[in-house]
Structures are given as structure tokens and as C-alpha cells.
C-alpha distance (Angstrom), angle and dihedral (degrees) to the residues before:
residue distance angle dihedral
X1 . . .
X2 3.63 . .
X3 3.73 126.5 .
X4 4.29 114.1 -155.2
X5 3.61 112.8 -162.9
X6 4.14 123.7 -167.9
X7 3.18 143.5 -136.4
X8 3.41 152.7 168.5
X9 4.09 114.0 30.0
X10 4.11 125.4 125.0
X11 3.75 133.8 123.3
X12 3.75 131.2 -45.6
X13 3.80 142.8 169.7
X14 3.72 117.5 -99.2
X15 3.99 101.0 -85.3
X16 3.57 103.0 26.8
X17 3.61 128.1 106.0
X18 4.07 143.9 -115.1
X19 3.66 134.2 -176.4
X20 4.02 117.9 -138.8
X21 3.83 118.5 -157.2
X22 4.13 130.9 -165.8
X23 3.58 114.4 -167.7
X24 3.77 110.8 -167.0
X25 3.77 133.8 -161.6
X26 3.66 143.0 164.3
X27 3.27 123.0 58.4
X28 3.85 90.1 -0.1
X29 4.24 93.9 142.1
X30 4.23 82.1 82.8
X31 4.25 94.9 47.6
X32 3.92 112.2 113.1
X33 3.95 113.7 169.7
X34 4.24 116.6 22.9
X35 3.84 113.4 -168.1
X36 3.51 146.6 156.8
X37 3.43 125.2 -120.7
X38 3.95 127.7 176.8
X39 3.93 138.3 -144.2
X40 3.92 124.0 -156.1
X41 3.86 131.0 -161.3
X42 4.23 98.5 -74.2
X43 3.92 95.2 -4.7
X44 3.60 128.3 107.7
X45 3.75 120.4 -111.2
X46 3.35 114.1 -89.0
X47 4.04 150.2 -159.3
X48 3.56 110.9 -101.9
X49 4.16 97.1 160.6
X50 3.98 145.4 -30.3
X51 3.33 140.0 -168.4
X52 3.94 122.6 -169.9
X53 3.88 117.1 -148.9
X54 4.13 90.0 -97.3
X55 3.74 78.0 55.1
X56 3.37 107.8 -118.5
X57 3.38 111.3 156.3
X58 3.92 141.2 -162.0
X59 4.10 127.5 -170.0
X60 3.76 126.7 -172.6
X61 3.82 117.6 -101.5
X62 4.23 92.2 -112.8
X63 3.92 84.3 57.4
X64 3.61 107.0 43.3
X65 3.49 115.1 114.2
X66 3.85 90.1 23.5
X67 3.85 115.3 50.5
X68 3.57 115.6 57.9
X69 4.20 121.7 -170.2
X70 3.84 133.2 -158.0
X71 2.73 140.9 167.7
X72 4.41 145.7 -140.4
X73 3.47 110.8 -142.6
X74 3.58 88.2 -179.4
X75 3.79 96.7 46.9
X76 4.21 96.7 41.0
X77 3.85 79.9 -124.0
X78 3.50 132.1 141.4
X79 3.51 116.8 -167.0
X80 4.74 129.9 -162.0
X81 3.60 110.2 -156.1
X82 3.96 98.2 -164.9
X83 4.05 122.8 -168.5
X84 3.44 141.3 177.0
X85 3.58 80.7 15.3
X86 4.15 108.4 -165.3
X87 3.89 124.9 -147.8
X88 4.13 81.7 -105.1
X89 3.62 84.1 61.5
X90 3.94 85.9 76.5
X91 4.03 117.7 116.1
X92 3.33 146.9 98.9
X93 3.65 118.5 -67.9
X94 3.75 128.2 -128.9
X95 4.21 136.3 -171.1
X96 3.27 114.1 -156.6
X97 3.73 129.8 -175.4
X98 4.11 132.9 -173.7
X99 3.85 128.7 -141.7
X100 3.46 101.3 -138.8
X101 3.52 92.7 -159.3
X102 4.03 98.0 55.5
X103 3.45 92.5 14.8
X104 4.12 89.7 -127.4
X105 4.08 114.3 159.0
X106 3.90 114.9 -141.2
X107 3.77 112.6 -161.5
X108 3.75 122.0 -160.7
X109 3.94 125.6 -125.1
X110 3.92 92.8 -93.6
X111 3.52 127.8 -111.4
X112 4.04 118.5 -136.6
X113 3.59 121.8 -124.4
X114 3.54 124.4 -172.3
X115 3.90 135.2 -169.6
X116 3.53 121.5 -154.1
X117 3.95 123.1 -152.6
């Protein structure tokens, strides 16, 4: 089992910034890719970024440029710089991690973020 823990959302003004963090724990010695995906009022949850533990890393076109992940190998934390944030921008946000042995995801609790205009 693995346990995601976040941090990190709240409300902003339209340009400003936030950082997201996912601390993970458990049986994190299995966990391949960490990402953050996020859900909005009558939209399906989305891919915002990943990064897999070779770091490879993928971001969804509406956040390239602006969102920027990384990643702690050492801490089992993922971490979602977010700038010029837009009112779009607003969701719920999830961690997600993979067992790369069962290939299981564990999402996190979600964390809101909200963008002012």
C-alpha cells in the first residue's frame, strides 16, 4: 500500500503562483511515475504533469510553459510549481503514484486550488 499526502493548494489572483507537494509513504520502494492530475466542477480528471523515477516527464498542453514538476527521490515527494496561474487553472488537485510492480495507481485526497480573476 501506498499512502499520498498533499500539500500546498488555496486561492490566488489570476497570475500569481502556488507550489503543490505529495509526500508519499508505504510501500513507496515499488512507485514508478508520481503526477498530478486535476478535476473541475463537471469535467473529467485530467493530466496536468508526470514524472517517472528516470525522470521523464510529461505536462499537459494548457500548462506547458507554466507548471513545472520534480521530483525528491530521497523524500518520496513530488512537488507542482504552478505560475501565471489563470482562473481556468481552478480544480481539484490530485497525486497520483504507480506500483510498478502491480501496476496499482494510488491517488491522494486532493488539494483545492483556486484562481481568482
Amino acid at each position: 500500500q501506498v499512502q499520498l499526502v498533499e500539500s500546498g493548494g488555496g486561492l490566488v489572483q489570476a497570475g500569481g503562483s502556488l507550489r503543490l507537494s505529495c509526500a508519499a509513504s508505504g510501500s513507496i520502494f515499488s512507485i514508478t511515475a508520481m503526477g498530478w492530475f486535476r478535476q473541475a466542477p463537471g469535467n473529467s480528471r485530467e493530466l496536468v504533469a508526470d514524472i517517472t523515477t528516470g525522470g521523464i516527464i510529461r505536462y499537459a498542453d494548457s500548462v506547458k510553459g507554466r507548471f513545472t514538476i520534480s521530483r525528491d527521490n530521497a523524500k518520496n515527494t513530488v512537488y507542482l510549481q504552478m505560475n501565471s496561474l489563470k482562473p481556468e487553472d481552478t480544480a481539484v488537485y490530485y497525486c497520483k503514484a504507480k506500483d510498478g510492480r502491480t501496476w496499482r495507481d494510488y491517488w491522494g485526497q486532493g488539494t483545492q486550488v483556486t484562481v481568482s480573476s
